[in-house]
N, C-alpha and C positions, 0 to 999 in steps of 0.2 A: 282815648289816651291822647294827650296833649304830646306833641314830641319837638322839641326845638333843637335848632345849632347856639343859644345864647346862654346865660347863665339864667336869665331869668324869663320871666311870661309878664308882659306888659300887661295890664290890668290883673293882674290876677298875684295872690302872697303867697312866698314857701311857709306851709306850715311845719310841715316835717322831712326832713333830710330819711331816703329807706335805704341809701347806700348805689354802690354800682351794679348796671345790669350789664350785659351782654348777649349777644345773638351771635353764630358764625354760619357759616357755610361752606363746605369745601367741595371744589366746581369741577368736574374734570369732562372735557373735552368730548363731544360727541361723533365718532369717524363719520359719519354722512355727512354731518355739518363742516367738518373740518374740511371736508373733499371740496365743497361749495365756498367755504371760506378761501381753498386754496385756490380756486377757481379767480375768484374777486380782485386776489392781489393783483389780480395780470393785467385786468381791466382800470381798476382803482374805485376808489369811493368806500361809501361806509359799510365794514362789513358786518352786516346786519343780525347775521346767525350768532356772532358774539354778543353783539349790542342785545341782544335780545337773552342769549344765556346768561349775561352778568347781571341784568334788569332783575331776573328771576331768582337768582343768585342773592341780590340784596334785598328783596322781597323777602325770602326767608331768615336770614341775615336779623332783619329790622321783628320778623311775625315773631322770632325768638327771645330778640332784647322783651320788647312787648308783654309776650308772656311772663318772662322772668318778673319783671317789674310789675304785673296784677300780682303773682304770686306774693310780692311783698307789701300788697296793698297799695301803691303807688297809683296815682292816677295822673300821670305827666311824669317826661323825659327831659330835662336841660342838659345840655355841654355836647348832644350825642354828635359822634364821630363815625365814620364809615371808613376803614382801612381795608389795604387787599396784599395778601403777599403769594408770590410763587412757595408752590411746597413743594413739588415737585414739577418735573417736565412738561405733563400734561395736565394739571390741574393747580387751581389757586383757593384762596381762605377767603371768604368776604368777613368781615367782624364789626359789626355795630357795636356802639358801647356810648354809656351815659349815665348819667345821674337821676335814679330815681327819686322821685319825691312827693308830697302830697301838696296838694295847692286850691287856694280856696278865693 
C-alpha cells in the first residue's frame, strides 16, 4: 500500500477514486508509565513512555486506514492526515484518514 501526505504519487496515474478511509485509536494512559512519566518532568527531557505510546497508537491508527482501504480494493492512500484529540482526562483519539484510490 502506497500512502502519501500529497494529492498525487509522482510517477504513478489515479485510475480510480475508492472514496475515504479511516483508522482511529483511542489511547488511554498507562499508571506505571505515567508514574515514570511523572517522574521525568522533574528532571526534563523527552518523555519517552509517551513518545513511545503515541508511536503505537498511530501504528494502529494508520494498520486500520490500511485495512479499510484493501477492503475497497484500493492499492494507495493520497491527502492522508494524522489528527489527535483529547476525549477525555486520561486518554486521547489518534485518526488517520485519506483518499483511497487505485493507481497504476
Amino acid at each position: 500500500m502506497i500512502i502519501v501526505t500529497t494529492n498525487t504519487i509522482p510517477g504513478k496515474e489515479i485510475k480510480e477514486l475508492k472514496g475515504l478511509v479511516k483508522g482511529n485509536c483511542v489511547q488511554s494512559k498507562h499508571i506505571g508509565k505515567d508514574i515514570l512519566a511523572g517522574l521525568r518532568t522533574i528532571v526534563g527531557g523527552e518523555i519517552t513512555e509517551y513518545t513511545e505510546m503515541m508511536m503505537e497508537a498511530r501504528q494502529k491508527a494508520i494498520g486500520r486506514m490500511v485495512d479499510e482501504a484493501k477492503g475497497k480494493g484500493a492499492n494507495a492512500i493520497v491527502a492522508m492526515r494524522l489528527e489527535t484529540s483529547a476525549i477525555m482526562q486520561n486518554a486521547c483519539e489518534i485518526i488517520a484518514y485519506g483518499t483511497a484510490v487505485h493507481v497504476e
